[in-house]
C-alpha positions in Angstrom: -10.8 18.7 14.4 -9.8 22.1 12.9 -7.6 22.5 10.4 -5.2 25.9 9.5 -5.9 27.6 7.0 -4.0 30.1 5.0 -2.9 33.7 6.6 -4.9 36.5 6.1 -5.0 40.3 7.1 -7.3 39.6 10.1 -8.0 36.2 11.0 -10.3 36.9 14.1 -12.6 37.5 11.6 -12.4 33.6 9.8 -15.1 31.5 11.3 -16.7 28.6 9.6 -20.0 29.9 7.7 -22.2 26.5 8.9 -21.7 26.6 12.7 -19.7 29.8 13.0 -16.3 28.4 14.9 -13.4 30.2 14.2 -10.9 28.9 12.5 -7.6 27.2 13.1 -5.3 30.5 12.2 -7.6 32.4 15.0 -6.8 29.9 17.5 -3.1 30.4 19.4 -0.8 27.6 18.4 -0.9 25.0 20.6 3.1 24.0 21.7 2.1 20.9 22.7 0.1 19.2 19.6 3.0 21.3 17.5 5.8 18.6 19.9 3.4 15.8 20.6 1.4 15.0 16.7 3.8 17.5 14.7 7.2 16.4 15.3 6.8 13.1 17.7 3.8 11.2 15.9 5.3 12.3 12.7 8.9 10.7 13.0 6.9 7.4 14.4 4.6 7.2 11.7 7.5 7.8 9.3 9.7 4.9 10.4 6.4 3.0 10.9 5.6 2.9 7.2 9.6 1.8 6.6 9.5 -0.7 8.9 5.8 -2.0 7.7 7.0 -2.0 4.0 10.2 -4.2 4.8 8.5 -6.1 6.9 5.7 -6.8 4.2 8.4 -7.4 2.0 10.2 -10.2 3.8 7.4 -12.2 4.9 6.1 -12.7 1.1 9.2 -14.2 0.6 8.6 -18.0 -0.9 10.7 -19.1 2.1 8.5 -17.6 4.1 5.6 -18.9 3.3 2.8 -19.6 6.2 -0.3 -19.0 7.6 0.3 -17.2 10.4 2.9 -14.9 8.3 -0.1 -14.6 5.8 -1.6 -12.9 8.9 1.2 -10.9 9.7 0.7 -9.2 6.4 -2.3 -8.2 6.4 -1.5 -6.7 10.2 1.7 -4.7 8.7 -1.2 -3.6 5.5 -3.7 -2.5 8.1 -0.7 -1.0 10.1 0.3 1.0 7.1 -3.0 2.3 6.4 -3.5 3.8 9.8 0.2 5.7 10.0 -0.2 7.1 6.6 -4.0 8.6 7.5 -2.5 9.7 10.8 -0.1 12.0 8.9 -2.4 14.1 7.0 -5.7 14.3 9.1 -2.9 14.8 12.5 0.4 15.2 11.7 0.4 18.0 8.8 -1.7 20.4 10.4 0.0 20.2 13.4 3.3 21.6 11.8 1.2 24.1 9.8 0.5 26.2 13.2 4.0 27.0 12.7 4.5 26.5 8.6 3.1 29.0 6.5 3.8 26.8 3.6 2.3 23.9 4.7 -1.1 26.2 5.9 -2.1 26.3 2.0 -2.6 22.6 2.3 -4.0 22.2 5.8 -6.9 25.0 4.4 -7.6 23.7 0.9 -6.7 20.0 0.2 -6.9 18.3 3.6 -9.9 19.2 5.0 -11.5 17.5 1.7 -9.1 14.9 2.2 -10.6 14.3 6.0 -14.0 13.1 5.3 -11.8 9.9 3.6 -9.2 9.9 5.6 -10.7 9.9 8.7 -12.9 6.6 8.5 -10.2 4.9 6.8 -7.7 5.1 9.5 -10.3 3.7 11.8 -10.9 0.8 9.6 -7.2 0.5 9.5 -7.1 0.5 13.4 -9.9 -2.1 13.5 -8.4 -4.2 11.3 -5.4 -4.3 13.3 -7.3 -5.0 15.9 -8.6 -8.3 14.7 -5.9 -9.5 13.0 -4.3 -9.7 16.1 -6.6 -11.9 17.7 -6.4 -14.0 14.6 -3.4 -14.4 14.9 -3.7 -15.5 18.8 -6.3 -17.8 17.5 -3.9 -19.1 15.0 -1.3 -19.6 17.5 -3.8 -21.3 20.0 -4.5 -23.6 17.6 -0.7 -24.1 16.9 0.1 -24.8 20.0 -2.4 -26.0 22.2 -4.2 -28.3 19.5 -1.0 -29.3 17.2 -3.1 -32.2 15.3 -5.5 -29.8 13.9 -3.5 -26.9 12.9 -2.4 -28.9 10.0 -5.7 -28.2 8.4 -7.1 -25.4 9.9 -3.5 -23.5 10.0 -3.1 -23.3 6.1 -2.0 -19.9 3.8 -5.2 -20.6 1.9 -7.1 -19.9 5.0 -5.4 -17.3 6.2 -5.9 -15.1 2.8 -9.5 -16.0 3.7 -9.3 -15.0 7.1 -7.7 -12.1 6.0 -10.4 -10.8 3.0 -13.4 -12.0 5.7 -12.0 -9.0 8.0 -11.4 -7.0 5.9 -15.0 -6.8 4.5 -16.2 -7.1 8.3 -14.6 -3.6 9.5 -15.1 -1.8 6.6 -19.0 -2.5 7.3 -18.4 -2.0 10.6 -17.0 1.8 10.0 -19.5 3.2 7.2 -21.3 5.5 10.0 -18.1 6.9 10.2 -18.2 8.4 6.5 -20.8 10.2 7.1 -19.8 11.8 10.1 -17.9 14.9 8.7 -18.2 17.2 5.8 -16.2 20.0 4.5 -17.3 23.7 5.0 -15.9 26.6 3.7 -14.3 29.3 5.9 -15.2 32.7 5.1 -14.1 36.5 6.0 -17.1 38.1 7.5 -15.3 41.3 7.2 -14.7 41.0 3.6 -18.1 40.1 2.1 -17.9 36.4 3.7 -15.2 36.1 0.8 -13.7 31.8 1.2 -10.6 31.9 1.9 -10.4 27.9 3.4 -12.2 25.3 4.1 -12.4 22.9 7.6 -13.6 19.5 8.0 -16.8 19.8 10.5 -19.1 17.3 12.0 -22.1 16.6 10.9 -25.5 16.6 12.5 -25.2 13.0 12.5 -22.4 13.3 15.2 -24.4 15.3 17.2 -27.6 12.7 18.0 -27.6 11.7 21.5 -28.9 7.7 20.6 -25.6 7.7 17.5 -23.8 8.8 20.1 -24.8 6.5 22.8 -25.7 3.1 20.3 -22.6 4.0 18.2 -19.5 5.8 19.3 -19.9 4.5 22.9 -21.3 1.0 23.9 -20.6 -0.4 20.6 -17.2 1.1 20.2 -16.7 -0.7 23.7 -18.1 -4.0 23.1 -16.2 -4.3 19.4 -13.1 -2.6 20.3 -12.6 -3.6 23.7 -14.6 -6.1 25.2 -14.2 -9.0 22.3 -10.5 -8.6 21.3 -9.1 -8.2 24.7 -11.2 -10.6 26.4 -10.2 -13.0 23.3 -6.7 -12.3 23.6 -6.6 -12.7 27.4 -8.3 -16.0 27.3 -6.5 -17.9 24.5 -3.0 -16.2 25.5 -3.5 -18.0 29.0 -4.1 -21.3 27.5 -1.0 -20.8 25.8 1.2 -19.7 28.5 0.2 -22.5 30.7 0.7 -25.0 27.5 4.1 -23.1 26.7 5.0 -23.8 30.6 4.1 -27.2 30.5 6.0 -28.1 27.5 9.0 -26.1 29.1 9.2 -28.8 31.4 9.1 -32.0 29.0 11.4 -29.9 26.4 13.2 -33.2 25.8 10.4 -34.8 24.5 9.0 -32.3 21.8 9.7 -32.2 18.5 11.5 -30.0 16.3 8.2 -28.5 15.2 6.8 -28.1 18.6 9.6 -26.0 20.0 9.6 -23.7 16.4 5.4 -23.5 17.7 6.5 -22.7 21.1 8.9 -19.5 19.8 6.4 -18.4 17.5 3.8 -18.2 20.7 6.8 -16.5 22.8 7.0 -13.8 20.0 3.1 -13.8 20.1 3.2 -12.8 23.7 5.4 -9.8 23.0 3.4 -8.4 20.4 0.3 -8.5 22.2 1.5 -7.3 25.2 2.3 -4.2 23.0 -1.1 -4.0 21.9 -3.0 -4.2 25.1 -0.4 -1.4 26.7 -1.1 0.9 23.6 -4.4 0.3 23.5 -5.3 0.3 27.5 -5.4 4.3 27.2 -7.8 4.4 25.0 -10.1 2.0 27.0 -9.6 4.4 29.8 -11.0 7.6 27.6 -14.0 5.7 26.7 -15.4 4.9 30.3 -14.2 8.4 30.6 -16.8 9.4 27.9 -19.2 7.1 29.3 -19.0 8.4 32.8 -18.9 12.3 31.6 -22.0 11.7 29.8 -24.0 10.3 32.5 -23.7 14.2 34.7 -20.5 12.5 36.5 -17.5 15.6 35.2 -14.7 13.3 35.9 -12.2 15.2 33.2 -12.7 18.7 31.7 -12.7 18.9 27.6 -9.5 20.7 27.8 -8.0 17.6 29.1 -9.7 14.9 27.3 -8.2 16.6 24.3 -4.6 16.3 25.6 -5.8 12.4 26.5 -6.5 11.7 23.4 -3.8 13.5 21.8 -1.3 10.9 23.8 -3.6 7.6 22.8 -2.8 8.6 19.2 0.6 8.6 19.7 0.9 5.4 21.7 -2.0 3.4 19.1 0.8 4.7 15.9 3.9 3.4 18.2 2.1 0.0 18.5 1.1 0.2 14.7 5.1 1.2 14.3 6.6 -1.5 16.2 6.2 -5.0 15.4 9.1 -4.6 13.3 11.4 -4.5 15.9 9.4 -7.5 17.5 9.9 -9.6 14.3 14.1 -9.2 14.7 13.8 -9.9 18.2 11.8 -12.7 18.5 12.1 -14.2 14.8 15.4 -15.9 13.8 14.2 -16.8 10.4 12.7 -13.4 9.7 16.0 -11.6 11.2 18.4 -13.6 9.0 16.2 -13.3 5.8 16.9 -9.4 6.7 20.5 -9.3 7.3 20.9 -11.7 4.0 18.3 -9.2 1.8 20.0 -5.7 3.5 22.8 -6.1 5.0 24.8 -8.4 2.6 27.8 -5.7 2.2 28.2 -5.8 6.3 28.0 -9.6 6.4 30.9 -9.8 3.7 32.8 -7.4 5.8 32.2 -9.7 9.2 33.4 -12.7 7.0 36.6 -11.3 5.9 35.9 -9.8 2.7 33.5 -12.5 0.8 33.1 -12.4 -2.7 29.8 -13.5 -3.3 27.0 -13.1 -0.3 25.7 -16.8 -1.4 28.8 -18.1 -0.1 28.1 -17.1 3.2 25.9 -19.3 5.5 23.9 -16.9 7.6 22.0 -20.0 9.1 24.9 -21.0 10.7 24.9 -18.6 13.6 22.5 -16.3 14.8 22.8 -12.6 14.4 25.3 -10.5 12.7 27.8 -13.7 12.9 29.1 -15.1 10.3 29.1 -18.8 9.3 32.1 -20.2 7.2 32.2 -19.8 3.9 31.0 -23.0 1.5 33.3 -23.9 -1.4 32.4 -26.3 -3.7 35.0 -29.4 -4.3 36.1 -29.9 -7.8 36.6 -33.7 -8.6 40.3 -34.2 -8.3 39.6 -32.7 -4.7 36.6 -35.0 -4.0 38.2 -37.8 -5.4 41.1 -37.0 -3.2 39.2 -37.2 -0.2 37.5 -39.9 -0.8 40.4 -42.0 -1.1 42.1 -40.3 1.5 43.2 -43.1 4.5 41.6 -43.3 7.7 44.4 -43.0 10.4 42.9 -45.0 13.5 44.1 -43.3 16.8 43.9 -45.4 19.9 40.8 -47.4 20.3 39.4 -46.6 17.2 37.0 -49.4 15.2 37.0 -50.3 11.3 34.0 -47.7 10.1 32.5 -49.5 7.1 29.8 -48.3 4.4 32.5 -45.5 2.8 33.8 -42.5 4.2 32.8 -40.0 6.7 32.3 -36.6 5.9 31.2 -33.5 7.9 27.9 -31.9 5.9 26.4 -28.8 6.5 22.7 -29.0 6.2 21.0 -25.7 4.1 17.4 -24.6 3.8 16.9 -26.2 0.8 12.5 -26.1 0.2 10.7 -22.8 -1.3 7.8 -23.2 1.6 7.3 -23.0 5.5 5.1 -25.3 7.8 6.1 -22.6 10.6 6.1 -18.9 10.6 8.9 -15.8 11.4 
């Protein structure tokens, strides 16, 4: 990937002094990565990291405490990762084809910045990966084997899950640090004076067996092959448990339907990652295919390919927010009650006090009614307040009836969002 480096009188004459390839600023701007990783990616990666960082917020809530919102952590952490790398190895020196002010730092800091960069947005995209099928597991579990999950559903093991990934893909992706280095750019017109530097491969990503071993079968098999044949598998078990407990609804408990939504929510957001993902898929058979003397796709538009698979993997790692108010009551009115307290006092007429307001009640931007506690000469007035018996109406004994309204009352959470 070339990066732009800062103008100079004649930049025909930059090339990089390892491999000779000219540099970014002698290249014609490209229109389309300036739209599609400049402008597009860069708004979605923006409102990604937003959404992430509420989202991360709300679900270490004490309310919200459970395992498989443990998980949804570390996928939001992994989620951040990867939009925040995309920026400056994509993003930035895509607008710096058409920023001078940004070329200074697409020629001098980023391309030492790539090297790091780089490797850590694929762990970040691996991780993501396999958080998501832990959390299918989590929910198979859940819902198909409900006296188990008791034990093997727990926060504590779902921090553990979390730290064993994490090691896991950060072994997984140490080839990839050492797959680019910085070179210096030079002026071969002006006593090979630097004036940039680009992040270049190194002769590690040239071998044919790294290549082969590596980028392609290996990519396929972890990438592909085990997460989405995992998350096929166990999210068909739990659509034909979900549809059989659909039809004996009466019977199931309270906890049971709670698993039920949390597996419908599930669905949605891998769905999203299988459609976000599937392009990619498709570029590495493509890869597989070109390298075996089969020229399916020119380079030219492998490179656009890609360009669009960047785009769609940051608008799944950008998403799940939206999933989470969707799909998740309790993680929807734990948002409106954190941000959006002034709006609900304005659907309720003006509250004083945002506590007062019982945003359990009704789903949404609804409001419930305001609670007011009784003083004692108000209790005691109701209390002794007579029963008036209308027609057919029985004696009640054991004291008076009153209408309650049952609050969330305990710091913890046996289900998730």
């Amino acid at each position: 990937m070339a990066l732009a480096l800062e103008a100079a009188d004649n930049v025909t004459d930059l090339e990089c002094e390892m491999c000779g390839r000219p540099s970014a600023c002698a290249v014609d701007p490209s229109l389309y990565e300036f739209i599609l990783e400049g402008v597009v990616m860069n708004v979605v990666n923006l409102l990604g990291i937003v959404c992430n960082t509420v989202s991360i917020y709300i679900l270490s809530r004490k309310q919200m405490r459970a395992s498989i919102n443990c998980c949804l952590i570390g996928l939001a952490t992994f989620d951040i990762l990867l939009l925040v790398c995309s920026i400056f190895v994509w993003g930035v020196p895509a607008l710096s084809q058409y920023s001078p002010r940004l070329r200074a730092l697409s020629g001098r800091l980023i391309p030492h910045m790539t090297p790091w960069l780089y490797p850590l947005a694929t762990i970040a995209h691996t991780g993501s990966t396999y958080v998501t099928v832990t959390v299918t597991v989590e929910r198979y579990v859940a819902v198909c084997h409900s006296l188990k999950a008791r034990y093997i559903c727990t926060y504590g093991r779902a921090r553990l899950y979390m730290i064993v990934i994490s090691v896991c893909v950060v072994l997984y992706n140490v080839p990839k640090f050492l797959e680019t280095e910085v070179q210096p750019i030079v002026n071969v017109r002006e006593n090979r004076t630097v004036v940039g530097y680009i992040a270049c491969s190194t002769p590690l990503r040239s071998e044919r067996a790294y290549i082969e071993v590596y980028i392609m079968w290996m990519y396929l098999v972890v990438m592909y092959c085990i997460p989405f044949g995992t998350l096929v598998v166990l999210n068909s078990l739990i659509y034909k448990n979900v549809r059989i407990a659909n039809k004996m609804r009466q019977l199931l408990s309270r906890r049971q339907e709670k698993e039920i939504g949390l597996a419908t929510m599930l669905f949605a957001i891998v769905l999203l990652f299988m459609v976000c993902n599937s392009l990619s898929f498709v570029i590495n058979i493509i890869e597989l295919l070109n390298n075996s003397d089969m020229q399916i796709v020119e380079e030219a538009g492998m490179e656009r390919i890609a360009d669009f698979s960047n785009l769609l993997i940051n608008i799944n790692s950008s998403s799940n927010f939206i999933i989470y108010c969707i799909f998740g009551q309790k993680f929807r009115r734990l948002f409106l009650r954190l941000f959006c307290r002034r709006l609900l006092q304005r659907r309720c007429g003006g509250a004083d006090n945002a506590d007062d307001v019982s945003v359990a009640a009704t789903p949404g931007l609804s409001c419930g009614v305001p609670l007011k506690p009784l003083g004692r000469a108000a209790r005691g007035a109701e209390e002794h307040r007579p029963l008036v018996p209308g027609r057919g109406a029985r004696h009640l004994s054991g004291g008076p009836t009153t209408l309650s309204v049952n609050l969330p009352t305990s710091t913890t959470s046996v289900s998730g969002v």
